[in-house]
Each structure stands twice: as structure tokens, then as C-alpha cells.
FITOR-330593 format. One line per 4 residues: number of its first residue (from 1); their letters; for each residue x, y, z of N, C-alpha, C. Coordinates in nm, 4 decimals. Atoms other than C-alpha are relative to their C-alpha. Layout:
N
NUM = a = X Y Z X Y Z X Y Z  ...
//
This chain:
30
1 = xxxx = -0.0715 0.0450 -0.1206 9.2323 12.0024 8.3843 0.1316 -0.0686 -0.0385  -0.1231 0.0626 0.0486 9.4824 11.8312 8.1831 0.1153 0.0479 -0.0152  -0.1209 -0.1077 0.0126 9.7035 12.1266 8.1544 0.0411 0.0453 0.1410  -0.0639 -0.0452 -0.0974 9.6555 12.2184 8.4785 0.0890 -0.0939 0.1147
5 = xxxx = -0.0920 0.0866 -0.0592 9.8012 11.8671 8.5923 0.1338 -0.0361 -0.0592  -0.1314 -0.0229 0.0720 10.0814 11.9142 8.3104 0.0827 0.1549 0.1001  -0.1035 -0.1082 -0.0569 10.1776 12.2576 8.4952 0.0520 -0.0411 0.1294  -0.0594 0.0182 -0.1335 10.1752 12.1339 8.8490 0.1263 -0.0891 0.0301
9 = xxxx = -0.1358 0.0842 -0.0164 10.3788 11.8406 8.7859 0.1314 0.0645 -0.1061  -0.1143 -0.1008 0.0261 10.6297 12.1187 8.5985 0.0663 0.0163 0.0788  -0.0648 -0.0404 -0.0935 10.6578 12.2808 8.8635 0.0683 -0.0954 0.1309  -0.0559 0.0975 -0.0708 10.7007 11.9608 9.0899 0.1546 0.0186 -0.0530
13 = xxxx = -0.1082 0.0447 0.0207 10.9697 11.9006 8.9029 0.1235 0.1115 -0.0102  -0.0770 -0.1684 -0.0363 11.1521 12.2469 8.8814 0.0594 0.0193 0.1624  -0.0756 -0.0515 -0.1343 11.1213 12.2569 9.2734 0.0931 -0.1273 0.0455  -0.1050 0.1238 0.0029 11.3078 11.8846 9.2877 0.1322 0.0683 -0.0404
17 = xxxx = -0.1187 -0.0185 0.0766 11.5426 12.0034 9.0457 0.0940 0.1672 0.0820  -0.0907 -0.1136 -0.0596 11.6384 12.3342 9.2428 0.0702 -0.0065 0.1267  -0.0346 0.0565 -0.1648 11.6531 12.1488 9.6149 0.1349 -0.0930 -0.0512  -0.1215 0.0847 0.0144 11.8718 11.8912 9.4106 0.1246 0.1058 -0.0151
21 = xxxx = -0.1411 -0.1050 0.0284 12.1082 12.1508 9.2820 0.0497 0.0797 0.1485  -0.0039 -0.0560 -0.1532 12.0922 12.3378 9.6188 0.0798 -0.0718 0.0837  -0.0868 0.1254 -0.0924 12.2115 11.9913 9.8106 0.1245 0.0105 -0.0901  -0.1356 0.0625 0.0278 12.5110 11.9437 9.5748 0.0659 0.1692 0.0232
25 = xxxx = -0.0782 -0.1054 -0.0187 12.6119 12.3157 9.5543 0.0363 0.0189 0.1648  -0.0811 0.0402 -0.0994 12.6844 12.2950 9.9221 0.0695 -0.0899 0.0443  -0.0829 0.0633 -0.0019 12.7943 12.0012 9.9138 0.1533 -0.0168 -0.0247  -0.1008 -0.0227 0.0944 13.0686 12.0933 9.6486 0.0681 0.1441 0.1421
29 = xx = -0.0747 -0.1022 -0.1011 13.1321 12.4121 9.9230 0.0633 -0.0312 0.1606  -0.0761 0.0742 -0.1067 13.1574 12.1969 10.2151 0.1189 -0.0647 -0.0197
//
């Protein structure tokens, strides 16, 4: 189970990191 709470919080952090980039790249286009 230890791996599978190392992958989820991966991916937590992957989908953070793509919403963040997402907010500034429009930002930067606005």
C-alpha cells in the first residue's frame, strides 16, 4: 500500500502542477 500511496500523491501532484501551469499560461495570454 505504500507504493500505492507514493503513486497517488504523484499524481496529486502532477495534476496541481498542470492546473498551476494552465492558470499562468492564460494568464501570460490575457
Amino acid at each position: 500500500k505504500t507504493g500505492d500511496d507514493a503513486l497517488v500523491g504523484t499524481l496529486a501532484g502532477l495534476a496541481l502542477l498542470s492546473v498551476a501551469g494552465y492558470v499562468v499560461l492564460r494568464r501570460k495570454q490575457n
